[in-house]
Backbone bond lengths (Angstrom), bond angles and torsions (degrees), N, CA, C in turn:
res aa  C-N    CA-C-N  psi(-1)  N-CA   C-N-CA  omega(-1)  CA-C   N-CA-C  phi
1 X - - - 1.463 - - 1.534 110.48 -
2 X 1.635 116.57 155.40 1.465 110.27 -178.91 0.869 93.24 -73.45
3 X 1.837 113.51 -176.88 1.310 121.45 -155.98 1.983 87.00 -88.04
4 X 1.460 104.55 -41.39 1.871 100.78 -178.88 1.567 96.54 -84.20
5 X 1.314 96.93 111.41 1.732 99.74 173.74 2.185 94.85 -79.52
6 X 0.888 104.93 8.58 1.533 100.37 -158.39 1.811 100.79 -83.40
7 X 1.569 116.26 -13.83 0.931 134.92 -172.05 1.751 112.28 -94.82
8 X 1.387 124.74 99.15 1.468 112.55 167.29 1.269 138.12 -56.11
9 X 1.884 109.11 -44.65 1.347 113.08 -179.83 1.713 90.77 -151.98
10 X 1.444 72.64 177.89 2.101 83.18 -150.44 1.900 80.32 -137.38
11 X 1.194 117.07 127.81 1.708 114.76 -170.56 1.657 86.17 -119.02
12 X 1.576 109.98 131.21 1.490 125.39 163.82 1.111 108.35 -96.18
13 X 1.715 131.92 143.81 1.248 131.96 146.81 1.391 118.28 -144.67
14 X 1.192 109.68 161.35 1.446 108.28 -175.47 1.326 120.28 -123.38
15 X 1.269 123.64 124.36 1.757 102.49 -179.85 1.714 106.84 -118.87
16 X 0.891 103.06 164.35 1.741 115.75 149.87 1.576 103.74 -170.74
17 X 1.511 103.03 136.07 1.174 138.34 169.81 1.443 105.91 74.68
18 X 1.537 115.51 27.24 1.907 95.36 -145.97 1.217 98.71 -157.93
19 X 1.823 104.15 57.35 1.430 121.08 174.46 1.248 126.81 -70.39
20 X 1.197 110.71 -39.20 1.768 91.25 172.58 1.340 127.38 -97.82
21 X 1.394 108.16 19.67 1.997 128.26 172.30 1.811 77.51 -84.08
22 X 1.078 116.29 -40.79 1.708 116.64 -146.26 1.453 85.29 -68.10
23 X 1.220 117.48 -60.01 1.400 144.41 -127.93 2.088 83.06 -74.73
24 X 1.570 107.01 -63.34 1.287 107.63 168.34 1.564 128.19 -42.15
25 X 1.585 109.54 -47.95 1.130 103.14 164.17 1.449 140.92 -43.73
26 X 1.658 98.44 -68.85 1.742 108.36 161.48 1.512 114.65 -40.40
27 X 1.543 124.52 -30.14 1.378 108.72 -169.98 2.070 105.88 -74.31
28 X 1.084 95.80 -24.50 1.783 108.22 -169.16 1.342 93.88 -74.64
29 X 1.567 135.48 -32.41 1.614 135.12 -165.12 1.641 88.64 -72.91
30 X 1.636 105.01 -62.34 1.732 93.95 -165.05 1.487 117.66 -83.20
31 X 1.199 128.65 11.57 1.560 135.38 154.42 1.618 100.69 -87.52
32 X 1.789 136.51 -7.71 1.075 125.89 150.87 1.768 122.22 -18.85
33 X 1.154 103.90 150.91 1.317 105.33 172.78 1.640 120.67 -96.43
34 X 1.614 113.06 -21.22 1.503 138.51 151.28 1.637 117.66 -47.48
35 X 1.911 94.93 -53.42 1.100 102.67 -168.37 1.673 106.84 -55.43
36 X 1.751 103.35 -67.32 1.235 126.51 175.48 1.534 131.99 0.63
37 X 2.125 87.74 -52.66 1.514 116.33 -167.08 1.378 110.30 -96.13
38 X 1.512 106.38 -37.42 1.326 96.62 -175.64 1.943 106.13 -115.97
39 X 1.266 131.70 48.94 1.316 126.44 -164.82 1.715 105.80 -45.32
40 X 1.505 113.69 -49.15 1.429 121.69 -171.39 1.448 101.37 -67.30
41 X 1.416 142.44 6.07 1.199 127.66 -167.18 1.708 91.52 -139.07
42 X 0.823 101.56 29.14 1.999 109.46 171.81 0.762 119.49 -148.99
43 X 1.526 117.03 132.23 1.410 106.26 -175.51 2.052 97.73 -148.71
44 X 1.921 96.69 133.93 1.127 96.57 -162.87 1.668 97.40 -107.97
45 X 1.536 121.87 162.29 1.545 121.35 -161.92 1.443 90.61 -149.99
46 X 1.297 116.75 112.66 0.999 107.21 170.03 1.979 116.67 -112.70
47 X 0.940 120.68 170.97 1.837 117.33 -173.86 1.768 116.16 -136.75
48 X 0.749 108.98 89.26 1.595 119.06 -172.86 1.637 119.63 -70.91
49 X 0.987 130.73 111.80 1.061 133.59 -138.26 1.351 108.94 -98.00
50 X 1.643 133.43 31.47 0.876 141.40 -116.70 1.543 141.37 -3.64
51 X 0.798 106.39 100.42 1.561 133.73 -177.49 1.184 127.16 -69.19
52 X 0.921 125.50 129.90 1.923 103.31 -173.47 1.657 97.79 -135.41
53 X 1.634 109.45 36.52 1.135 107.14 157.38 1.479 113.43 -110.67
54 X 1.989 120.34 48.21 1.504 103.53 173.96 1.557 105.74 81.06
55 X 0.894 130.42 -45.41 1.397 144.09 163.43 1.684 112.56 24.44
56 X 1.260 97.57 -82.50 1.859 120.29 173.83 1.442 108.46 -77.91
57 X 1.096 146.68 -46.72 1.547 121.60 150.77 1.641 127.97 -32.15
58 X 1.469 100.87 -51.32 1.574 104.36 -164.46 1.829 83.96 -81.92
59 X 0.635 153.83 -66.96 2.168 144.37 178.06 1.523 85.84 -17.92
60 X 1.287 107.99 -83.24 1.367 124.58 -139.00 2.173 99.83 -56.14
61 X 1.166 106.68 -18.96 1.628 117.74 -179.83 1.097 87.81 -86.82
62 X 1.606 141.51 -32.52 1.332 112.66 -149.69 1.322 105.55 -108.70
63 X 1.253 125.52 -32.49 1.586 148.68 -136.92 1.963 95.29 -145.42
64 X 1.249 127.42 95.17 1.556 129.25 167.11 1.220 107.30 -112.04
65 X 1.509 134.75 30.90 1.433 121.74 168.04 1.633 107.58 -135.83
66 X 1.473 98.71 12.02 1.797 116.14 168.08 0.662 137.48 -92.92
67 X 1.664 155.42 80.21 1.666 141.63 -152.80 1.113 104.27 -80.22
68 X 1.030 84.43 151.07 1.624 129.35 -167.29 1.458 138.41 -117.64
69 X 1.520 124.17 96.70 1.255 125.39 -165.08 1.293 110.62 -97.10
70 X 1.497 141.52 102.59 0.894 135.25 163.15 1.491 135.63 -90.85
71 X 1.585 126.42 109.17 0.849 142.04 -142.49 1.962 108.15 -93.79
72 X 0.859 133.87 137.22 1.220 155.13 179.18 1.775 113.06 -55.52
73 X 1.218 93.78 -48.48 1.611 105.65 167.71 1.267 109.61 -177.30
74 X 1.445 113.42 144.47 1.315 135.71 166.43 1.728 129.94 -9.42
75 X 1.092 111.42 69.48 1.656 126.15 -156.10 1.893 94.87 -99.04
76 X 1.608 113.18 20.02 2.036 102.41 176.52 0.896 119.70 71.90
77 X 0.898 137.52 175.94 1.427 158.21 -130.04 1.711 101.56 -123.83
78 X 1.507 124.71 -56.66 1.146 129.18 176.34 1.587 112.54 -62.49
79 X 1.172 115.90 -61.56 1.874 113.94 168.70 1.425 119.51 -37.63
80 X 1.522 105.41 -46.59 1.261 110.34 -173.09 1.724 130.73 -72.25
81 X 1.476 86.45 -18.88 1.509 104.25 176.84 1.776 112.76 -86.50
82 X 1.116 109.24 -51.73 1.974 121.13 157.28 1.533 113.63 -30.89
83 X 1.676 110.54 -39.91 1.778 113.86 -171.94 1.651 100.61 -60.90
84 X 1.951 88.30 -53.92 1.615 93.37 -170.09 1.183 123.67 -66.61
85 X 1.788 118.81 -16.22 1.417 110.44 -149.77 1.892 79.67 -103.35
86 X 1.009 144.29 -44.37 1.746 144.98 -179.02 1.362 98.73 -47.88
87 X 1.541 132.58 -26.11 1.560 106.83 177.80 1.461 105.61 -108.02
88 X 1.517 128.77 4.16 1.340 123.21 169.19 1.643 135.71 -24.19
89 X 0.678 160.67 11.24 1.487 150.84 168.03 1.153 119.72 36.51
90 X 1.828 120.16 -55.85 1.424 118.19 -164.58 1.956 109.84 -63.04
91 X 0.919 92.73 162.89 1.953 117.84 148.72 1.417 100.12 -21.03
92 X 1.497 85.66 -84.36 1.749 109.55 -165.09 1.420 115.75 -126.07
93 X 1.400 104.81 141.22 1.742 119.77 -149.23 1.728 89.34 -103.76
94 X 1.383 111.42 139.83 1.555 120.35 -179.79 1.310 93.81 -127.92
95 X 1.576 108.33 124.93 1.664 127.91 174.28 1.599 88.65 -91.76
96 X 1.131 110.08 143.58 1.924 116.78 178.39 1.397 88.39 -145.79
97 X 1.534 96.54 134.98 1.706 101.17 144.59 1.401 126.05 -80.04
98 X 1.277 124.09 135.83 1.656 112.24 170.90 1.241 117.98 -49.34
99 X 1.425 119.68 -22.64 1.060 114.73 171.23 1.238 135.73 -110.31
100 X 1.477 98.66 81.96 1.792 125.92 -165.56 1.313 113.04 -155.74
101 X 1.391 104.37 135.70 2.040 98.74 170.10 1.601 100.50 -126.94
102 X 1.036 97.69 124.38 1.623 118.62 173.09 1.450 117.71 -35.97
103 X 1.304 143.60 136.51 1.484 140.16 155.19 1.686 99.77 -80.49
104 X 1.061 105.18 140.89 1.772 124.03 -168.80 1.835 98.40 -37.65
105 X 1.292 116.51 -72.89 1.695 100.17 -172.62 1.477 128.54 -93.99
106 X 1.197 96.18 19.38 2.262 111.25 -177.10 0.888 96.27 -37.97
107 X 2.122 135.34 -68.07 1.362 125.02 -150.28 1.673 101.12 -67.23
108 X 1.119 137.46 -44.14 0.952 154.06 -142.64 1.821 109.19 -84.85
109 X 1.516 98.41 -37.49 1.375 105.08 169.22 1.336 112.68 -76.87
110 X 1.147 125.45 -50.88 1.596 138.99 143.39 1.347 125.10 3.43
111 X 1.814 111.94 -73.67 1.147 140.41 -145.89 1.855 80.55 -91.38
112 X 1.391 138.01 -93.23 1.504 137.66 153.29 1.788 102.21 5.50
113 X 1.022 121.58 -62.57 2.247 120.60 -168.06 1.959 82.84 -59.57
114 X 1.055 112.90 -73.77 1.642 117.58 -173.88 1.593 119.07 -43.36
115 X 1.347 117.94 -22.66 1.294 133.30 -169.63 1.807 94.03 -82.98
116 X 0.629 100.81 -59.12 1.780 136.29 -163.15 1.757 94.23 -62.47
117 X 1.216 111.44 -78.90 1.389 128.56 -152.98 1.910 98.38 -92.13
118 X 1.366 109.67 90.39 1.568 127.72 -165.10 2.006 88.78 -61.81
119 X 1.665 106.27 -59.85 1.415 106.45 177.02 1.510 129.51 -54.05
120 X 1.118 103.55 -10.35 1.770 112.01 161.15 1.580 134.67 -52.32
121 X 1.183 102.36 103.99 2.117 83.23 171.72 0.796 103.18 -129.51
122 X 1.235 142.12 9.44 1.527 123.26 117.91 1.239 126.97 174.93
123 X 1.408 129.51 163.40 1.618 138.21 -118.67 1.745 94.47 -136.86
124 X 1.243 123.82 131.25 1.297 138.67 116.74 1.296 148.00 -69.55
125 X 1.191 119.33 179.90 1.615 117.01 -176.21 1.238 101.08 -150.17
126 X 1.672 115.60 160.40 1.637 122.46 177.25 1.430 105.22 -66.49
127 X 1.230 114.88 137.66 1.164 123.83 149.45 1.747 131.73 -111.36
128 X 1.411 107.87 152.09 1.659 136.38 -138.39 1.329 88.07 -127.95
129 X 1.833 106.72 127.40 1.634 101.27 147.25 1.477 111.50 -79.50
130 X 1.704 124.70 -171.61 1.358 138.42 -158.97 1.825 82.97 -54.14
131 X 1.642 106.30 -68.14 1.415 116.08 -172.96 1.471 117.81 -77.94
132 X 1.455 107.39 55.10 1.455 125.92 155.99 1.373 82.10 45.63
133 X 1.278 146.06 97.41 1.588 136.51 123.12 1.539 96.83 -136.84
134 X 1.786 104.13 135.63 0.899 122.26 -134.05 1.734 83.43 -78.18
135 X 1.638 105.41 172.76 1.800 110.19 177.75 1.655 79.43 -129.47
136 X 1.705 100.73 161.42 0.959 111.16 178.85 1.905 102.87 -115.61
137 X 1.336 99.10 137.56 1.587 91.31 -151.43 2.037 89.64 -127.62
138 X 1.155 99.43 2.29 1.536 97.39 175.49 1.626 133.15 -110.08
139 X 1.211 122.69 141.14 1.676 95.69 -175.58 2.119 84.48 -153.71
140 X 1.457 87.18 162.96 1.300 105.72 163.50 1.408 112.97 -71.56
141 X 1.641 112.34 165.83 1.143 122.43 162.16 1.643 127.92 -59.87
142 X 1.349 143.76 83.89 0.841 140.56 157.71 1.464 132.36 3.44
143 X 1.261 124.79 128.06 1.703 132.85 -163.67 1.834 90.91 -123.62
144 X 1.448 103.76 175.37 1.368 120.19 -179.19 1.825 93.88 -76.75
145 X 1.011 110.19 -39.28 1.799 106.76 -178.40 1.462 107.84 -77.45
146 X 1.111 122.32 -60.00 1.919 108.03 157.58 1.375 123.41 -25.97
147 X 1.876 121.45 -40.46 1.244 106.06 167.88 1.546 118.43 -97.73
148 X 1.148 119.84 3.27 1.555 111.86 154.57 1.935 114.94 -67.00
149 X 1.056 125.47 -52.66 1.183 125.59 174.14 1.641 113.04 -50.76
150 X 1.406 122.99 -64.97 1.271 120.53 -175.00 1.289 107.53 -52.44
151 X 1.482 131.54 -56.49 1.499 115.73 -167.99 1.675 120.94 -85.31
152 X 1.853 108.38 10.19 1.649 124.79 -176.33 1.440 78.97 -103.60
153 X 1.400 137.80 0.90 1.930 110.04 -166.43 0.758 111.74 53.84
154 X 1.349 137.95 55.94 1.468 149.32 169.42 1.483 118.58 -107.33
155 X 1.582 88.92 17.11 1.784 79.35 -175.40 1.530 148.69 10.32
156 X 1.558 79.08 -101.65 1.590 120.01 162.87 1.543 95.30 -10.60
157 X 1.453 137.85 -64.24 1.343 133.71 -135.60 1.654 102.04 -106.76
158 X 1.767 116.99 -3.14 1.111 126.00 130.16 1.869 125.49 -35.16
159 X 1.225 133.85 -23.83 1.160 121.55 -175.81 1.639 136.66 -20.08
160 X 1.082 95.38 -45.71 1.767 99.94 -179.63 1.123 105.65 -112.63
161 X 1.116 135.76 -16.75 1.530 114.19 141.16 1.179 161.44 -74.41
162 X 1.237 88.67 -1.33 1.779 115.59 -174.04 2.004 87.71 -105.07
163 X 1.523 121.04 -21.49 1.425 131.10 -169.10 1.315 108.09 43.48
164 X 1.519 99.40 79.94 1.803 107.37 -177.61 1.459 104.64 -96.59
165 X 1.464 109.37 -0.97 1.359 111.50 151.09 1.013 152.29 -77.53
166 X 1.243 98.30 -4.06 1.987 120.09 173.80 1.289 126.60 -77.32
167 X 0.721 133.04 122.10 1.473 131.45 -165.32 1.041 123.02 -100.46
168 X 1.729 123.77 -2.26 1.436 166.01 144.10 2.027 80.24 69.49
169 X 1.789 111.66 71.58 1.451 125.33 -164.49 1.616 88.01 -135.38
170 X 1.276 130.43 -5.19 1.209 133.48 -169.52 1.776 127.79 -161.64
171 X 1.482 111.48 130.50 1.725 99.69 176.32 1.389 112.21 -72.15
172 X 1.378 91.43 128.33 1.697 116.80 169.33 1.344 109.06 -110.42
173 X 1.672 120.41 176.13 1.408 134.13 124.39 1.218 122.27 -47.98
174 X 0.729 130.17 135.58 1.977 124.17 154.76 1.780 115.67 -132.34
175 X 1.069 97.54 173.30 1.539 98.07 -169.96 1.714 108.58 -95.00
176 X 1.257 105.92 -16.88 1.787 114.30 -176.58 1.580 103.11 -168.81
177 X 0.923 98.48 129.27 1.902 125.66 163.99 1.605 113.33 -108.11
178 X 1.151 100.89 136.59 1.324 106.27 173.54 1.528 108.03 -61.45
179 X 1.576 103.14 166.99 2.276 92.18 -172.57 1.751 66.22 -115.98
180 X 1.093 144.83 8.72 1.521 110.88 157.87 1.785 108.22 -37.33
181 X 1.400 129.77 -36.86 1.366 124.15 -173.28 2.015 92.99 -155.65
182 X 0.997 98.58 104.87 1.432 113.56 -173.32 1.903 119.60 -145.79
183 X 1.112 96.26 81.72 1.739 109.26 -174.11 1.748 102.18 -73.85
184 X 1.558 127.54 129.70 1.233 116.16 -158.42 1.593 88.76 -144.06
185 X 1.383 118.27 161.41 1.580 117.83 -178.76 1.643 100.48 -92.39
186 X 1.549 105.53 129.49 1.940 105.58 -175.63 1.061 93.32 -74.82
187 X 1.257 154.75 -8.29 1.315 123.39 153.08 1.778 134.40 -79.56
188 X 1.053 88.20 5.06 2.207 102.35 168.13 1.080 85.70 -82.36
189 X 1.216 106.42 -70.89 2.281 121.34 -166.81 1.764 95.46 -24.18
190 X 1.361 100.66 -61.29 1.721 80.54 171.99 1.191 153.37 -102.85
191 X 1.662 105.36 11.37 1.137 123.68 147.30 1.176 136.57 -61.23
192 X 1.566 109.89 -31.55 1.796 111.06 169.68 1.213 118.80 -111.97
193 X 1.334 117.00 19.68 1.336 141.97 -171.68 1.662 109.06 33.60
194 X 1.101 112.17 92.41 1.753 134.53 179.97 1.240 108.63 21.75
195 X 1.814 101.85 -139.98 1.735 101.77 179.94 1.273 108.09 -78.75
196 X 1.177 108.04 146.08 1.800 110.69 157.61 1.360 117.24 -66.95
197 X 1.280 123.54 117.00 1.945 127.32 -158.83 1.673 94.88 -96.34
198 X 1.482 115.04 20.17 1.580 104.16 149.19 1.126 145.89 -86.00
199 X 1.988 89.39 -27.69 1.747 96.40 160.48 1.595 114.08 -91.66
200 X 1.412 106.71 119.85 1.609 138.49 -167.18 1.557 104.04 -67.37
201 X 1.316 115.30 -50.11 1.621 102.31 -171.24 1.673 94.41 -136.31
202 X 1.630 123.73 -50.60 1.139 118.82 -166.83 2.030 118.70 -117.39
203 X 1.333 95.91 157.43 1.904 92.95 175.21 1.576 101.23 72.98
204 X 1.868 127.21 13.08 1.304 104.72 162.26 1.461 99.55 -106.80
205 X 1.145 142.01 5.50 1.334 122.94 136.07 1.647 135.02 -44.78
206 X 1.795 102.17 -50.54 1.165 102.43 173.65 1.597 121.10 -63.43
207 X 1.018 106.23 -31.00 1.697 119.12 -157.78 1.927 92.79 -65.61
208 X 1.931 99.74 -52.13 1.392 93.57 173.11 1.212 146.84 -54.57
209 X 1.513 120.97 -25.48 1.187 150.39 150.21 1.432 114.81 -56.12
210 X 1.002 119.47 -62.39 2.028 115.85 161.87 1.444 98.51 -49.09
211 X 1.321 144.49 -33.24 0.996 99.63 -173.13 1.551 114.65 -105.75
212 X 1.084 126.78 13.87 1.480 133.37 -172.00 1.538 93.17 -96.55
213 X 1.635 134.85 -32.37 1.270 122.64 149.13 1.219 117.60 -50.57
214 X 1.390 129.85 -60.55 1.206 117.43 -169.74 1.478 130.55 -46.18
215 X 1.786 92.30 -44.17 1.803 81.55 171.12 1.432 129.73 -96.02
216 X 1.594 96.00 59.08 1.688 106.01 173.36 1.346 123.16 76.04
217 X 1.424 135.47 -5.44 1.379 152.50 156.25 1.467 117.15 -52.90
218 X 0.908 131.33 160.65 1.348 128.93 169.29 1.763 117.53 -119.41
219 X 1.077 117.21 156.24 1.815 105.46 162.43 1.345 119.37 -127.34
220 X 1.509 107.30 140.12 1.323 91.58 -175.22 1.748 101.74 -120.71
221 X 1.290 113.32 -175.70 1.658 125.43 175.86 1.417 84.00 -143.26
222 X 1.860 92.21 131.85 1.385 124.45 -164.95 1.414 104.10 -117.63
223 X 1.456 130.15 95.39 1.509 114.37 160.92 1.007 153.97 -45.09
224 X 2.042 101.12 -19.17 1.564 101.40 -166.48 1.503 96.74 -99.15
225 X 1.550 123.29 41.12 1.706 129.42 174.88 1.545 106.62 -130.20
226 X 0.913 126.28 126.06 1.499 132.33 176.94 1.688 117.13 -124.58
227 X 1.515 116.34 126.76 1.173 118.04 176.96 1.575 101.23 -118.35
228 X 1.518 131.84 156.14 1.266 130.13 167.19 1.751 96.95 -111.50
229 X 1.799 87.42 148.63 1.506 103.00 -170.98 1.403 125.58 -122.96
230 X 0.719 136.80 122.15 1.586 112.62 -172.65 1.310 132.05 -88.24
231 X 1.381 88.69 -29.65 2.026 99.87 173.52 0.765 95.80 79.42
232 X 1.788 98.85 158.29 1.443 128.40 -154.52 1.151 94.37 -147.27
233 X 1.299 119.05 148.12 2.042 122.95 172.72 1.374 99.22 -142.14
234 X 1.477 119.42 30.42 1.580 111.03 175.57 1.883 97.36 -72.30
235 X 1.035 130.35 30.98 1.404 109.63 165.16 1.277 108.13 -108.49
236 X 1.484 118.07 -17.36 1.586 130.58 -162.39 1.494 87.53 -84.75
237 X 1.295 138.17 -28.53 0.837 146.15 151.93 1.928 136.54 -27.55
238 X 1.623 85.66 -32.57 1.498 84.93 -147.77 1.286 113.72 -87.54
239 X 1.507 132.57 156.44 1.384 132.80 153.93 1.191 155.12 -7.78
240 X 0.940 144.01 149.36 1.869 108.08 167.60 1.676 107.86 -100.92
241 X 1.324 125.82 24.32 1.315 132.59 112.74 1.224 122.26 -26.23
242 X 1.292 97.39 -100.83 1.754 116.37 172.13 1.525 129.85 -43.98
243 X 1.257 101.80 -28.65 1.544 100.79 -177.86 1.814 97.74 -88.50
244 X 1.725 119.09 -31.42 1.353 108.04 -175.94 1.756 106.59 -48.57
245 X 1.502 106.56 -26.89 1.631 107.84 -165.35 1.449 98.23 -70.56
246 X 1.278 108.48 -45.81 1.483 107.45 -167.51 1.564 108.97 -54.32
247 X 1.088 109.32 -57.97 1.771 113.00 -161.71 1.678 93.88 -74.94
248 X 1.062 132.42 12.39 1.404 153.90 -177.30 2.099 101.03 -90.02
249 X 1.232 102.18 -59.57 1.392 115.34 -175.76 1.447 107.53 -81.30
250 X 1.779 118.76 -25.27 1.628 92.91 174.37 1.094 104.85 -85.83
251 X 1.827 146.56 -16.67 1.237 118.91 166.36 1.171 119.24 -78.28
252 X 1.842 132.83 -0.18 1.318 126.61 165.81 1.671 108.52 -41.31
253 X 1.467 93.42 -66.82 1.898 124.43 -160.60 1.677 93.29 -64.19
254 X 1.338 116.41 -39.18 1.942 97.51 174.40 1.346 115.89 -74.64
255 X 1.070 136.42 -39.70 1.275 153.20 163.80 1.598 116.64 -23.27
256 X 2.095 89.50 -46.66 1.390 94.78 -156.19 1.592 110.45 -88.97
257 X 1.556 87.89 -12.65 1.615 91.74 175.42 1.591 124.36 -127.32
258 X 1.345 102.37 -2.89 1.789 112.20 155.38 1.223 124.82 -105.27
259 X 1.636 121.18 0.75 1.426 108.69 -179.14 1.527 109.10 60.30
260 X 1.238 115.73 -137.01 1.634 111.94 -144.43 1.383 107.38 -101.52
261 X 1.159 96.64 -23.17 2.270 102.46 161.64 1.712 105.37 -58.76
262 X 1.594 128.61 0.53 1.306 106.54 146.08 1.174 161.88 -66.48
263 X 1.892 95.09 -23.00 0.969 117.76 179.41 1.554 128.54 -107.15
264 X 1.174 79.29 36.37 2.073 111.54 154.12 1.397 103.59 -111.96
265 X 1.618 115.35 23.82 1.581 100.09 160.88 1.506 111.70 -116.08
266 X 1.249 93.50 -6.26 1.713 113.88 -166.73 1.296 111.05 -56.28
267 X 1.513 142.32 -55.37 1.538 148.79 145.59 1.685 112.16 -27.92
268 X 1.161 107.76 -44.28 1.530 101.32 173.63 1.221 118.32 -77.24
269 X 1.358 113.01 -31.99 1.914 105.87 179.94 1.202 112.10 -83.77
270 X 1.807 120.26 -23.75 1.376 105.49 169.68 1.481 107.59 -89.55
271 X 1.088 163.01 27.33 1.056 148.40 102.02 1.641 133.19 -46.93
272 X 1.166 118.90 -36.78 0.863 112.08 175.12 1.604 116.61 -89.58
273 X 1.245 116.20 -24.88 1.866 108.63 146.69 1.101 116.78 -51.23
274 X 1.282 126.02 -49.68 1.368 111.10 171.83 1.314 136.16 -58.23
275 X 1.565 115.44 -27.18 1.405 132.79 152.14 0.852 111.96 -46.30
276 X 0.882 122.01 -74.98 2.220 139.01 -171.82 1.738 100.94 -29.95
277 X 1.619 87.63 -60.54 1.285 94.80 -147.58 1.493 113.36 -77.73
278 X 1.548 119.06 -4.73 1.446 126.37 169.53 1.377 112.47 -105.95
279 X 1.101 113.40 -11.70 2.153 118.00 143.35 1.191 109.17 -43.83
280 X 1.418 114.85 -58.49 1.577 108.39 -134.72 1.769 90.27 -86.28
281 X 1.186 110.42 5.81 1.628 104.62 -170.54 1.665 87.82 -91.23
282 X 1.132 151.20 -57.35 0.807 123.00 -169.61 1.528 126.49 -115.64
């Protein structure tokens, strides 16, 4: 238990550049129905990654009962989430994307599955674009042949790992949830000691999720909780800077759990960076 049991849930978010996604977001947390009931027993932290769009002024005008980490420079997504989640207070730690607005009782349906379900460490929910079509936010654990297909465009032969059979119509187990919306018990958080801040942009979701199985926890995805999402494609976006990092972190995470049958992926990811990255030029 945290050391303030007085605290139920402890809400992470992260922004950069992306104040009024933020700004929307926070407004959907405290029109919560959790929030509502229990304000003194929640507490939301958000970490700005330095922003130089105004960012932490416009929070700090809008939102004065939210702390606020303001960061020096741009330290990712994984660092930034570790700052917030090591000073948590609550029970149970909520990974949020900024770019999400709550359906009125999610935390609350959430917070009740975790109460309930002792073998739980931790719970997702479906996620919705603006126009309600559903996202698929669950997948199996990844094999060395799962990553031959994804980075050959092989989709299709993704099937059960991508679980295009789910109809996300029912609570299951699953092996990984996206932390776009990922409620987790703070006492795993410090048992497996959070994200690993080696993977830079991609696979430290997964990695976190492997390890909340590993230490005997379970996860589940909960249907009767709904968040809407909007998505983000700043990676489709990115550089061949940025993308060297990326294809950088999926041979971290194969590496870390196939040993040396990873590096029969190595020809395929640098080719296909090299693909990518002479696409995106023109």
């Amino acid at each position: 238990m945290p050391e303030n049991n007085n605290y139920i849930l402890s809400i992470v978010i992260v922004n950069w550049n992306s104040k009024q996604v933020t700004i929307d977001c926070l407004k959907s947390v405290f029109c919560n129905s959790l929030f509502l009931e229990n304000s003194k027993k929640t507490e939301i932290i958000l970490i700005d990654n330095n922003s130089s769009d105004d960012s932490v002024a416009e929070l700090e005008k809008h939102f004065s009962d939210i702390t606020i980490i303001s960061n020096k420079e741009n330290y990712g997504y994984a660092i930034a989430c570790n700052q917030g989640m090591k000073i948590a207070k609550g029970k149970y730690v909520l990974l949020l994307g900024n770019d999400t607005v709550l359906k009125n009782d999610t935390l609350s349906v959430c917070v009740d599955f975790l109460e309930k379900k002792t073998d739980c460490g931790a719970v997702g929910c479906r996620l919705v674009y603006p126009d309600g079509r559903l996202q698929g936010n669950c997948k199996k654990f990844p094999t060395i042949k799962n990553a031959f297909y994804t980075y050959l465009s092989l989709n299709k032969l993704n099937y059960d790992y991508d679980m295009l059979w789910f109809g996300y119509d029912k609570t299951m187990k699953v092996d990984q949830v996206a932390t776009t919306f990922l409620m987790i018990r703070n006492e795993i958080l410090k048992k497996i000691g959070y994200f690993d801040e080696q993977y830079k942009i991609l696979y430290n979701d997964v990695d976190l999720c492997k390890k909340i199985w590993d230490s005997g926890s379970k996860i589940y995805f909960l249907h009767a909780a709904e968040t809407v999402h909007i998505g983000s494609h700043s990676t489709k976006k990115a550089d061949y800077k940025v993308r060297k990092i990326m294809y950088g972190d999926i041979l971290r995470y194969y590496r870390k759990n196939f040993g040396f049958n990873a590096n029969f992926l190595i020809p395929i990811i640098v080719v296909r960076l090299l693909i990518v990255s002479i696409f995106k030029k023109h």
